[in-house]
N, CA, C and O atoms as a Tinker XYZ file with bonds, in Angstrom:
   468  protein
     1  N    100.330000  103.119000   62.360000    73     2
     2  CA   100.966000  101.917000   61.852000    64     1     3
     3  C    101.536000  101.126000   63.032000    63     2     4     5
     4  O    102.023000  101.768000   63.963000    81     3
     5  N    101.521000   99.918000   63.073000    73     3     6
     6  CA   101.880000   98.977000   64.043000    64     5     7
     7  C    103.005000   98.601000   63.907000    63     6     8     9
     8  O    103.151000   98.112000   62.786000    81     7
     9  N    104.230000   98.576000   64.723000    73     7    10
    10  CA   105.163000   98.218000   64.518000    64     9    11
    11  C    105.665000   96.647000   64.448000    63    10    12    13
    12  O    105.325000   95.933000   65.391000    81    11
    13  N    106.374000   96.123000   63.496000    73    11    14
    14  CA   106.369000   94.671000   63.614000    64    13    15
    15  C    107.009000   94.104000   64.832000    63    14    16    17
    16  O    108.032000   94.734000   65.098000    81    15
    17  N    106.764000   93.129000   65.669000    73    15    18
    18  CA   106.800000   92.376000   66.920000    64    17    19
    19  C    106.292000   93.387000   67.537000    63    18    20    21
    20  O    107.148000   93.855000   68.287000    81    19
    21  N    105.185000   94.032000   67.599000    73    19    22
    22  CA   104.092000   94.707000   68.511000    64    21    23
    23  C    103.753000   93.459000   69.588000    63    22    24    25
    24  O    103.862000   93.440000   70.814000    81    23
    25  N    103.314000   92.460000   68.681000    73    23    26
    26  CA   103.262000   91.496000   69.754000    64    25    27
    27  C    101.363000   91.880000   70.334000    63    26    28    29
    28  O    100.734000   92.882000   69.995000    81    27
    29  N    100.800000   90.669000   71.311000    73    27    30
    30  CA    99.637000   90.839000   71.892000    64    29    31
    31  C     99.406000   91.908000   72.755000    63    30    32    33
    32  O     98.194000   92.093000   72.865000    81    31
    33  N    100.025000   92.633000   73.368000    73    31    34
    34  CA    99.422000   93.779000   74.292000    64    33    35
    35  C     99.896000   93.908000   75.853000    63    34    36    37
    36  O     99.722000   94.777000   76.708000    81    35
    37  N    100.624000   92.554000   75.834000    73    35    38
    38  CA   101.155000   91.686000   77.654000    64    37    39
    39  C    101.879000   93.086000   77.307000    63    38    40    41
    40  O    102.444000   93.433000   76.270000    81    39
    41  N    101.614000   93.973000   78.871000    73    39    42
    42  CA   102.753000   94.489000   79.403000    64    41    43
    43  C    102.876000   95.978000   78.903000    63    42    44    45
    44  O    103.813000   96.710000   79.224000    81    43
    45  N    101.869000   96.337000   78.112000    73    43    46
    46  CA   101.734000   97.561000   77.144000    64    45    47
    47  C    101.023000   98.292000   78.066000    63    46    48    49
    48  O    100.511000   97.688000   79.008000    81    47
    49  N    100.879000   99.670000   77.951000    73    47    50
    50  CA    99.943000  100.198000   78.748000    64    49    51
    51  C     99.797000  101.699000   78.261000    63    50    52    53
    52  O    100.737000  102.066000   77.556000    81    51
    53  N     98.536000  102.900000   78.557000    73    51    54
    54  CA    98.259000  104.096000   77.694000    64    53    55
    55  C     97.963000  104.565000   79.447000    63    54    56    57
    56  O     97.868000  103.700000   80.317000    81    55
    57  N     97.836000  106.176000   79.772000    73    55    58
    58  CA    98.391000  106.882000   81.036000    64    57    59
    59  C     97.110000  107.830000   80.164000    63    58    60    61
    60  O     97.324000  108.391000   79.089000    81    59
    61  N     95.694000  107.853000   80.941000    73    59    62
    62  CA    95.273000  108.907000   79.679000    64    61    63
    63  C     95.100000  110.318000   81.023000    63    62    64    65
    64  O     94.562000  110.258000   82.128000    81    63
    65  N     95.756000  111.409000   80.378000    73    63    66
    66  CA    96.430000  112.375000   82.130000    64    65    67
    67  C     94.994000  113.068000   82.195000    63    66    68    69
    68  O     94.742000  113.081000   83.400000    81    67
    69  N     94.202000  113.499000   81.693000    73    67    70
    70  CA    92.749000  113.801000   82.417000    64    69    71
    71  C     91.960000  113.212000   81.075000    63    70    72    73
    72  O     92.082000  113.314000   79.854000    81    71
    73  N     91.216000  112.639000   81.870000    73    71    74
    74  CA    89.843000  111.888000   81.399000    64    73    75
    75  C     88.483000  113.266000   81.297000    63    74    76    77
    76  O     87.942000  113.994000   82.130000    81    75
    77  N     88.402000  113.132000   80.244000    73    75    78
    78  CA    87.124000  114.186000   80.029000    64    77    79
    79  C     85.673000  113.590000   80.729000    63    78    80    81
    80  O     84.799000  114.285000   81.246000    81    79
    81  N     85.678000  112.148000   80.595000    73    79    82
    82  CA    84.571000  111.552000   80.443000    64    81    83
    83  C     84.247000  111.716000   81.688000    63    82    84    85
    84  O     83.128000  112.065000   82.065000    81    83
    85  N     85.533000  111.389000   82.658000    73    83    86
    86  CA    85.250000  111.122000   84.162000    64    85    87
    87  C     85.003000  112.691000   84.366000    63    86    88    89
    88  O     83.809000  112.932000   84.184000    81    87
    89  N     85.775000  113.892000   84.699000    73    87    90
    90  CA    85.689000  114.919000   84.967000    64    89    91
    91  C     84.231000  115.468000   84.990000    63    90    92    93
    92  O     83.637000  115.726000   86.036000    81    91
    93  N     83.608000  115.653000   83.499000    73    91    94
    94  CA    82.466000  116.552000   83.054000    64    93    95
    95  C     81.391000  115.122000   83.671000    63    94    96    97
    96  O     80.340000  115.668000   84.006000    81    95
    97  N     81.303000  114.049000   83.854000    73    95    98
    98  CA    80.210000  113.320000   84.383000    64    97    99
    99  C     80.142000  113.547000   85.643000    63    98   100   101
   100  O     79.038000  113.631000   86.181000    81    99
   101  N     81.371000  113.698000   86.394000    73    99   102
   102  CA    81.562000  114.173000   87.713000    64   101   103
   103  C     81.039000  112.933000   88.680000    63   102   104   105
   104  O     80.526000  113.052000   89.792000    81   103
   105  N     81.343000  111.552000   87.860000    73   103   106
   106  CA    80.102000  110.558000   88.578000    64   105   107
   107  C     80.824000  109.510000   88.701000    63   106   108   109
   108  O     80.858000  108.906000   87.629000    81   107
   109  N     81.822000  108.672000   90.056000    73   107   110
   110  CA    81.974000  107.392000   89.716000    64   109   111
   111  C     81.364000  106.415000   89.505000    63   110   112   113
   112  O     82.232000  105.553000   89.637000    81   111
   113  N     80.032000  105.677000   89.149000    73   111   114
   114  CA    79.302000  105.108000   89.193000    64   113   115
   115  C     79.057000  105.323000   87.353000    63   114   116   117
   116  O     78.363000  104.431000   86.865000    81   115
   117  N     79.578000  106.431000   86.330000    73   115   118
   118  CA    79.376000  106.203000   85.024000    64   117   119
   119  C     80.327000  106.024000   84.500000    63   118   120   121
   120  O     80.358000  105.534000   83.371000    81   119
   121  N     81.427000  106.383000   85.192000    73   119   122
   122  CA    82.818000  106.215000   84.897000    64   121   123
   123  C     82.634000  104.441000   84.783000    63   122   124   125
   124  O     82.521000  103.835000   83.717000    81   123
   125  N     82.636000  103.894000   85.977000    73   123   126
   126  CA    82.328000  102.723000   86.191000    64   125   127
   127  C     81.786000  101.501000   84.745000    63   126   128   129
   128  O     82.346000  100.676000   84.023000    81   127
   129  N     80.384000  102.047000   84.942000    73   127   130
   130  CA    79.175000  101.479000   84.235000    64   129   131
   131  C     79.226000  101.746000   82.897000    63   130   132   133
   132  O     78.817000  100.974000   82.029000    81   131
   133  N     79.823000  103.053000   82.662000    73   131   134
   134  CA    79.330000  103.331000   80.955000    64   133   135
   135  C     80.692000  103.623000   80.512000    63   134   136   137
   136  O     80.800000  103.969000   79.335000    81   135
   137  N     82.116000  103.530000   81.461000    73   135   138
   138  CA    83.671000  102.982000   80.533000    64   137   139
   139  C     84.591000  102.076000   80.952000    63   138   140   141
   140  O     85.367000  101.458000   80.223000    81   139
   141  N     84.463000  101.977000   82.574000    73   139   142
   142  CA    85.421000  101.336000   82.791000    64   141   143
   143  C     85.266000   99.882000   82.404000    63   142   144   145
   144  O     86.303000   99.312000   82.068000    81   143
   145  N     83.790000   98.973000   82.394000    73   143   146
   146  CA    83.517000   97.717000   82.570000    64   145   147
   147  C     83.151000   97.516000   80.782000    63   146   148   149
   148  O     83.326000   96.406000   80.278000    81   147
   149  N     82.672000   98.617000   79.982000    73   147   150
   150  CA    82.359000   98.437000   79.489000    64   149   151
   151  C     83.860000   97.477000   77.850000    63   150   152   153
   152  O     84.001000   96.468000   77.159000    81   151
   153  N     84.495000   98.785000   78.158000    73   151   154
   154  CA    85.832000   98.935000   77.894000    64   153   155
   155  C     86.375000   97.967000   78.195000    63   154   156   157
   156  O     86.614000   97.189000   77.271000    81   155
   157  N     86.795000   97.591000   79.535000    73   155   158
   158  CA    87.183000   96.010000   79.818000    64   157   159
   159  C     86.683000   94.630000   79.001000    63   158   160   161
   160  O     87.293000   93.601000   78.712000    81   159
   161  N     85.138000   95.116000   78.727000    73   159   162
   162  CA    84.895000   93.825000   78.309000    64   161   163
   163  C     85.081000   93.466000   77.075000    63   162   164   165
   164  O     85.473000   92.367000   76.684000    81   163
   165  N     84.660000   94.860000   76.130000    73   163   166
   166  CA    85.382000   95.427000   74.694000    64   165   167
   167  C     86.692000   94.640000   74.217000    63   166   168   169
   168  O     86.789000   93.891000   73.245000    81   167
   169  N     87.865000   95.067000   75.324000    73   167   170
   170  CA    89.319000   94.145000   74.944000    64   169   171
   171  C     89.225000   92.844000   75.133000    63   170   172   173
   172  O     89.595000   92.016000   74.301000    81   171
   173  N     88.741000   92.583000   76.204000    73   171   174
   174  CA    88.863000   90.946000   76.698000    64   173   175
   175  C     87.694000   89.835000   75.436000    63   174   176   177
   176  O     87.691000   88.696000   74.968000    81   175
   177  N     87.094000   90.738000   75.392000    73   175   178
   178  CA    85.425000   90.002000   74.622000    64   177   179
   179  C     85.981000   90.153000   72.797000    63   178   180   181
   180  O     85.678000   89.241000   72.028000    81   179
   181  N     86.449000   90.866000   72.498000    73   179   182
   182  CA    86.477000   91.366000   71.377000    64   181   183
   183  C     87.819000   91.101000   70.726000    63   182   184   185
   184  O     88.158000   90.273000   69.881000    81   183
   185  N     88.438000   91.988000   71.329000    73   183   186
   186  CA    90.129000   91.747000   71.358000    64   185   187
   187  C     90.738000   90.719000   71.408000    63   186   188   189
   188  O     91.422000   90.384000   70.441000    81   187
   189  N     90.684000   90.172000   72.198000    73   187   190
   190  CA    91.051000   88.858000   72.996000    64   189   191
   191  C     92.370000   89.471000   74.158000    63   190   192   193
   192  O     93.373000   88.792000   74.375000    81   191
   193  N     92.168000   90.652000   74.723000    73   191   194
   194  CA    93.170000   90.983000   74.896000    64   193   195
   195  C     92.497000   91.289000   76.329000    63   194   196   197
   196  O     91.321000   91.654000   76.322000    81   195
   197  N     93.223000   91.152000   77.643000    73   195   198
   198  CA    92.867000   91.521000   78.844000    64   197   199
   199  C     93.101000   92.616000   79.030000    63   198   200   201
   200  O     94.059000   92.984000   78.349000    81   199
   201  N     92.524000   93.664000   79.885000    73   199   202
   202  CA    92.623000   95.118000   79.864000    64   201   203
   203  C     92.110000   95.126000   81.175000    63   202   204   205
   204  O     90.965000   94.736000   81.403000    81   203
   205  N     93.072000   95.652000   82.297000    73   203   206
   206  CA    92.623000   96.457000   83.568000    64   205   207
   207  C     92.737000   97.764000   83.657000    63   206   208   209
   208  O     93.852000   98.255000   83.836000    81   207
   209  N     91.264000   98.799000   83.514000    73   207   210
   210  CA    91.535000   99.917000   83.773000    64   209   211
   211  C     91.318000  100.158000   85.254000    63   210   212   213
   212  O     90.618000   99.639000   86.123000    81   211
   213  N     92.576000  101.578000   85.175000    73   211   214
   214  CA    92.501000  102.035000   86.813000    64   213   215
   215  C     92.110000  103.741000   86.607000    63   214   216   217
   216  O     92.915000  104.542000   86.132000    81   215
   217  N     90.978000  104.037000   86.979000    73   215   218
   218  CA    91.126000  105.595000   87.288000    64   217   219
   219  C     91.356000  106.032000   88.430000    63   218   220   221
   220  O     90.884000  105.459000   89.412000    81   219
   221  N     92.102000  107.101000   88.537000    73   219   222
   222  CA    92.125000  107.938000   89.709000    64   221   223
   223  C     91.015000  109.087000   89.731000    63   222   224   225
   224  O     91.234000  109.841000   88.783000    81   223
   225  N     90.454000  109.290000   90.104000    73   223   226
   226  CA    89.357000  109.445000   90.735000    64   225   227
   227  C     89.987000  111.073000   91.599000    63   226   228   229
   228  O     89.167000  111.763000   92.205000    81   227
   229  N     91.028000  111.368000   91.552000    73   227   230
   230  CA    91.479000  112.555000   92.406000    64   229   231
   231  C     91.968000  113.565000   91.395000    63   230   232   233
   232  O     91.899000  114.794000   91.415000    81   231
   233  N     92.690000  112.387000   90.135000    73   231   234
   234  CA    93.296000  113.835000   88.988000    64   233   235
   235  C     92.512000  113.451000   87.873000    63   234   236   237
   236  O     92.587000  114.225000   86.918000    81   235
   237  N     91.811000  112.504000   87.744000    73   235   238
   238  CA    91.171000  112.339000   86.470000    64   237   239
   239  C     91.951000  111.669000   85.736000    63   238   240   241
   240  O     91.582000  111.673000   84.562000    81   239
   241  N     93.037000  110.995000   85.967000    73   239   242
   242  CA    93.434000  110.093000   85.014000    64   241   243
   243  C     93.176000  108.697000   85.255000    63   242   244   245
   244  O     92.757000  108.220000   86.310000    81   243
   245  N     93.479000  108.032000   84.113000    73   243   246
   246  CA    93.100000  106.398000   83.647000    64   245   247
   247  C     94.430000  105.537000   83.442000    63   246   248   249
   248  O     95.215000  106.066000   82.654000    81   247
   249  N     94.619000  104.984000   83.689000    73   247   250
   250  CA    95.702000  103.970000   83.393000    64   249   251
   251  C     95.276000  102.906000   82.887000    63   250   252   253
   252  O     94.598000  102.137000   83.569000    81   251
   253  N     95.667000  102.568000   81.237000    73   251   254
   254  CA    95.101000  101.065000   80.693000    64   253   255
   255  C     96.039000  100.352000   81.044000    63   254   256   257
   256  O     97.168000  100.824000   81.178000    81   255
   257  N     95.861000   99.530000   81.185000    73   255   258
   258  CA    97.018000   97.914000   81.695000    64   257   259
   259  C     96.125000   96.835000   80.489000    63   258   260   261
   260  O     94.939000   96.508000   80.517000    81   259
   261  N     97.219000   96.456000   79.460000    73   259   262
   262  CA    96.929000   95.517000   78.969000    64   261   263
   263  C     97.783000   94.499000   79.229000    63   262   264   265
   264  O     98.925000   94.608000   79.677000    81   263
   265  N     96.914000   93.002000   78.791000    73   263   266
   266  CA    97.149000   92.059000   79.044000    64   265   267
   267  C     97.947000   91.595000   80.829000    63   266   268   269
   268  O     98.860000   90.926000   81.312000    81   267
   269  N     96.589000   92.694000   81.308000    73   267   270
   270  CA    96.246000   92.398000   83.299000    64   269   271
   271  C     95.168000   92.152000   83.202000    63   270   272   273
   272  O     94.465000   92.910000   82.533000    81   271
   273  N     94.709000   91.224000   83.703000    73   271   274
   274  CA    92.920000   90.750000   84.020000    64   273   275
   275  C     92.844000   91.816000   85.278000    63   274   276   277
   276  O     93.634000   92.170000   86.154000    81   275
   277  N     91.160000   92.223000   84.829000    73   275   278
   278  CA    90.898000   93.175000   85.738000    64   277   279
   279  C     90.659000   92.848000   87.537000    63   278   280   281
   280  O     90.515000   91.732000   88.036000    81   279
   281  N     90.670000   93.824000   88.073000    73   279   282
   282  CA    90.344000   93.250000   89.523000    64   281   283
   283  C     89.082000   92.420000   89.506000    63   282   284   285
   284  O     88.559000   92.170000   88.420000    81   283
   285  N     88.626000   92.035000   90.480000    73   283   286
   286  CA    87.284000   91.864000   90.842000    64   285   287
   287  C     86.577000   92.681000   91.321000    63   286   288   289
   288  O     87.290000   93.676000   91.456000    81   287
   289  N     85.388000   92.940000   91.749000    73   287   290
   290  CA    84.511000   94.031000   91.607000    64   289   291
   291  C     85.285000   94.519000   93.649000    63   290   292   293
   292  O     85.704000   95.602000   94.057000    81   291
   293  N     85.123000   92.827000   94.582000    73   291   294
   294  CA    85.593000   92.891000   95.691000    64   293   295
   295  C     87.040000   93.164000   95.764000    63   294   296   297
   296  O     87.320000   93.373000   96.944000    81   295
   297  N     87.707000   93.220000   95.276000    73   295   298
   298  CA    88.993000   93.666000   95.553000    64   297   299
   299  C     89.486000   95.564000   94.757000    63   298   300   301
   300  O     90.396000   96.356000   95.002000    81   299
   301  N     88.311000   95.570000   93.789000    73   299   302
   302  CA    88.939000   96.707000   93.060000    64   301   303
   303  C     88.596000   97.611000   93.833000    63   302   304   305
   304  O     87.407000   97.484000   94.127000    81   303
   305  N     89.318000   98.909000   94.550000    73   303   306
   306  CA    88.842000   99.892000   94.929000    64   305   307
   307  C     88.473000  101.031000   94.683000    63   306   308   309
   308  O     88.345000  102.047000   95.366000    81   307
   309  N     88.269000  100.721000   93.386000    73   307   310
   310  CA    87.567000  102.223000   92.481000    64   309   311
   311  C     85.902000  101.512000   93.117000    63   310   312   313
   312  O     85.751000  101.944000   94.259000    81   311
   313  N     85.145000  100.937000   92.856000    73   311   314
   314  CA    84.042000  100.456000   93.498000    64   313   315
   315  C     83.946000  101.295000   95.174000    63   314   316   317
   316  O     83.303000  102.222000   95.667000    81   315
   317  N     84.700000  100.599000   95.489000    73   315   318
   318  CA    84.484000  101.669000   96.838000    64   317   319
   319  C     84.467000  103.374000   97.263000    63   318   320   321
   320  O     84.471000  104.044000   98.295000    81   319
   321  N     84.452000  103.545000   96.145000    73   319   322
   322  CA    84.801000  105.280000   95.773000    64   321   323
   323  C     83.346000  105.782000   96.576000    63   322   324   325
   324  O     82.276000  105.312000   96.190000    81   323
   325  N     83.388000  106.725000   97.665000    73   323   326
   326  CA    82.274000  107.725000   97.834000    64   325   327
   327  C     81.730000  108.435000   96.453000    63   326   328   329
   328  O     82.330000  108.550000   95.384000    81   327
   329  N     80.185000  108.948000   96.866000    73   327   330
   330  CA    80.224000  109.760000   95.430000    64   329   331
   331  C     81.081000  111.184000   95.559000    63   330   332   333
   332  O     81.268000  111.963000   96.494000    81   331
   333  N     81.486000  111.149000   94.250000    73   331   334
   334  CA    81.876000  113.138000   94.215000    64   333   335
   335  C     81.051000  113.783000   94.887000    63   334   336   337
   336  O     80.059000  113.220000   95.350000    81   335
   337  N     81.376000  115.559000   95.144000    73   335   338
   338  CA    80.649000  116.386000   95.499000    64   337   339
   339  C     80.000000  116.371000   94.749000    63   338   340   341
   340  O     78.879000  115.942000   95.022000    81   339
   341  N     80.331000  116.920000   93.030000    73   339   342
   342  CA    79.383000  117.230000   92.146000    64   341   343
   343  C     78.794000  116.106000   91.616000    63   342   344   345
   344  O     78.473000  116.166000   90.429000    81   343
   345  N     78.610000  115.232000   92.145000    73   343   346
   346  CA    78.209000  113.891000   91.270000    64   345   347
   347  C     76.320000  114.695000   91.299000    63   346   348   349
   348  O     75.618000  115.168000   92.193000    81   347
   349  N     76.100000  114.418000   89.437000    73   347   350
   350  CA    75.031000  114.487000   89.316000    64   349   351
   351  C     73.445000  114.479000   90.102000    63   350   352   353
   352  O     72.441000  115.190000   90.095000    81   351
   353  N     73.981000  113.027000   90.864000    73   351   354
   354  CA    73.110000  111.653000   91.253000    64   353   355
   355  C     72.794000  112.206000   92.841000    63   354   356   357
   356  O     71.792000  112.025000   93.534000    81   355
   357  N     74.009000  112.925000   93.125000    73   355   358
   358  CA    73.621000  113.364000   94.804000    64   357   359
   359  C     73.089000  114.878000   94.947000    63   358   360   361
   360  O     72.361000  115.301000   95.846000    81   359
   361  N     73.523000  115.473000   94.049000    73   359   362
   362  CA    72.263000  116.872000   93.690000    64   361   363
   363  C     71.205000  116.351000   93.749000    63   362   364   365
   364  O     70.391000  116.941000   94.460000    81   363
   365  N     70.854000  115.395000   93.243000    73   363   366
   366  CA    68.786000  115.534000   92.996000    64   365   367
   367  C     68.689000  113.885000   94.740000    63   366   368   369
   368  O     67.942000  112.909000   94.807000    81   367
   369  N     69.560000  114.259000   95.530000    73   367   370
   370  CA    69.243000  114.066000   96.698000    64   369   371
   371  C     69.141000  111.927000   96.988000    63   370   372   373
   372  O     68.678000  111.225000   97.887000    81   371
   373  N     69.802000  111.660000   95.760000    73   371   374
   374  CA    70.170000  109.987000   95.768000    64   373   375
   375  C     71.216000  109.650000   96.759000    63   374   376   377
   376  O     71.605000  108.485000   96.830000    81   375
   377  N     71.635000  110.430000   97.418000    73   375   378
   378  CA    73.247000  110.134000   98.423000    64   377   379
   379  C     73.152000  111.205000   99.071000    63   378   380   381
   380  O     73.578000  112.231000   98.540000    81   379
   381  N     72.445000  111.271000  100.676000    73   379   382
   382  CA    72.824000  111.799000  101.516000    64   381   383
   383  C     74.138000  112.658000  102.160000    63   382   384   385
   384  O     74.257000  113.845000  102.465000    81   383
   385  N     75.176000  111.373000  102.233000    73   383   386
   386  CA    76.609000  112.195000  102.577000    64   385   387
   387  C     76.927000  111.475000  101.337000    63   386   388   389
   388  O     76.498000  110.635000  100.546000    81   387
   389  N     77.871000  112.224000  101.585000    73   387   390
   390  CA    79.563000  111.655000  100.772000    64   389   391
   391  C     80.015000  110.740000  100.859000    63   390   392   393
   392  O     80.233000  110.007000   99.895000    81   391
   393  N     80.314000  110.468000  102.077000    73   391   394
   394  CA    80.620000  109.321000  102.681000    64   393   395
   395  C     79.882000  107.928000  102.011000    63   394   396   397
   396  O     80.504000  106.867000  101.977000    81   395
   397  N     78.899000  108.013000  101.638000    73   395   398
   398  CA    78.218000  106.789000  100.818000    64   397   399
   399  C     78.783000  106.382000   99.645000    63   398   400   401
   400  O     79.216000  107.164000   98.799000    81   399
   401  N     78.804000  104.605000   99.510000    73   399   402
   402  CA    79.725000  104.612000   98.355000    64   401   403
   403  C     78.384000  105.129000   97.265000    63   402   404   405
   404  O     77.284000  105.350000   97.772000    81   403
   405  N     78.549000  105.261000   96.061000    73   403   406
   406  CA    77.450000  105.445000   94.474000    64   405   407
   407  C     76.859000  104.184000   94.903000    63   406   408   409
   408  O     77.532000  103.216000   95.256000    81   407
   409  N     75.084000  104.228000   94.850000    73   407   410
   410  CA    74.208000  103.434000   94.592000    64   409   411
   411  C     74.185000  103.018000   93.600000    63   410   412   413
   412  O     73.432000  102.044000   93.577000    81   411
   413  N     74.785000  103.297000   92.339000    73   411   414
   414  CA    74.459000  103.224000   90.919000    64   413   415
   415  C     75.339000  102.204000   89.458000    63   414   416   417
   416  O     75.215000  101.993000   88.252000    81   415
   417  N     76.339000  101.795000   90.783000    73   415   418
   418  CA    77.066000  100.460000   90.614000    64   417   419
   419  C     76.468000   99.014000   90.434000    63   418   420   421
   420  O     75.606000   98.512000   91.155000    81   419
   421  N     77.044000   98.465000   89.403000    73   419   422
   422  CA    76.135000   97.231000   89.079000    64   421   423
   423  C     77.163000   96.383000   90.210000    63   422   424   425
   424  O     78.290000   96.588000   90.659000    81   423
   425  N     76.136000   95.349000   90.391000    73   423   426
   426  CA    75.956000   94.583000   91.424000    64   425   427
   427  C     77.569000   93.726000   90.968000    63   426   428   429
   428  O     78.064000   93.812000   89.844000    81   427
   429  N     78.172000   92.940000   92.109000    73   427   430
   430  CA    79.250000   92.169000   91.819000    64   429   431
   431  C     79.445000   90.836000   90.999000    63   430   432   433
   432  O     80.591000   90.429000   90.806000    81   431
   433  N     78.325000   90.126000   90.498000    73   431   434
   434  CA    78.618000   89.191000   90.056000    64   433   435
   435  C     78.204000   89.547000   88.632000    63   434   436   437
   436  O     78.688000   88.907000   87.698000    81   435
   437  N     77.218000   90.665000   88.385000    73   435   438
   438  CA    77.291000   90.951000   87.052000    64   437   439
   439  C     78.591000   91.705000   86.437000    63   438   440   441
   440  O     78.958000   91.431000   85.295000    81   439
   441  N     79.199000   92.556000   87.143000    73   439   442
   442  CA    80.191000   93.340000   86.913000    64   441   443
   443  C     81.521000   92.326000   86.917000    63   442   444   445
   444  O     82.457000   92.766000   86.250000    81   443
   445  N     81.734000   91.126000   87.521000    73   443   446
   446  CA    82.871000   90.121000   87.616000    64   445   447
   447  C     82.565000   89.091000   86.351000    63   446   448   449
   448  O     83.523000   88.625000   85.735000    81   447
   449  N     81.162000   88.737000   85.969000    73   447   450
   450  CA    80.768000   87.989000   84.416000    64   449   451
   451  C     81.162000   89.047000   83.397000    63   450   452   453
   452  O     81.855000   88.646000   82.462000    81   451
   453  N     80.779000   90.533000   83.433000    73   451   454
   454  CA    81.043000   90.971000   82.295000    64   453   455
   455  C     82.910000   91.164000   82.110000    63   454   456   457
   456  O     83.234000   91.307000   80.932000    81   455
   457  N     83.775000   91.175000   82.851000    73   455   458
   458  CA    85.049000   91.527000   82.678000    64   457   459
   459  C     85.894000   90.478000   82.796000    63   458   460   461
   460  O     86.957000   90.454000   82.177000    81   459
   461  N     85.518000   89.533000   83.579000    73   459   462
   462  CA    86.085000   88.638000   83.876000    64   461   463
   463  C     85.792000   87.369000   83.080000    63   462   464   465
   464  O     86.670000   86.523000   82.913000    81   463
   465  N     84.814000   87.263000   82.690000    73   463   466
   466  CA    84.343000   85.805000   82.242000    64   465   467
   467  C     83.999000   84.879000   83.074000    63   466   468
   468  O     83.646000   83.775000   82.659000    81   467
């Protein structure tokens, strides 16, 4: 149940403390592609509500930020994330080192149209 003067979402925010999705994919690049952007665009597109998610990438948690427009693809630094060890994508030999950011990131101006508008 929603409490009355819930209000639009400015300033609200959910702490989710381990992310299953991220963990067991073991992949920043699906984290990315198949929740973080997708999800973003979900609130902003749908909602009408701006939503910046942040994962950490070290404990597995997510931080929703509503009513924050998300970074840009160039400023957000989850994008710059090396792949995991276990990332799927570098077992079957797609990422040499570690050190490489994920190949498997959509490009910046599609990823800044879908969240951003």
């Amino acid at each position: 149940e929603v409490e009355e003067g819930w209000g639009d979402g400015v300033g609200q925010g959910i702490l989710i403390e381990r992310c299953r999705y991220l963990e067991e994919s073991g992949c920043a690049s699906v984290c990315i592609n198949s929740c973080k952007v997708p999800t973003q665009n979900f609130f902003a597109k749908d909602m009408g509500i701006p939503l910046a998610m942040e994962p950490d990438y070290d404990t597995f948690e997510c931080r929703f930020k509503f009513g924050v427009l998300p970074k840009s693809q160039a400023t957000d630094e989850v994008f710059a994330s090396p792949c995991f060890a276990q990332c799927p994508s570098k077992s079957r030999g797609r990422h040499p080192t570690s050190e490489e950011d994920c190949a498997t990131l959509l490009p910046d101006g599609e990823y800044d149209a879908a969240v951003r508008g």
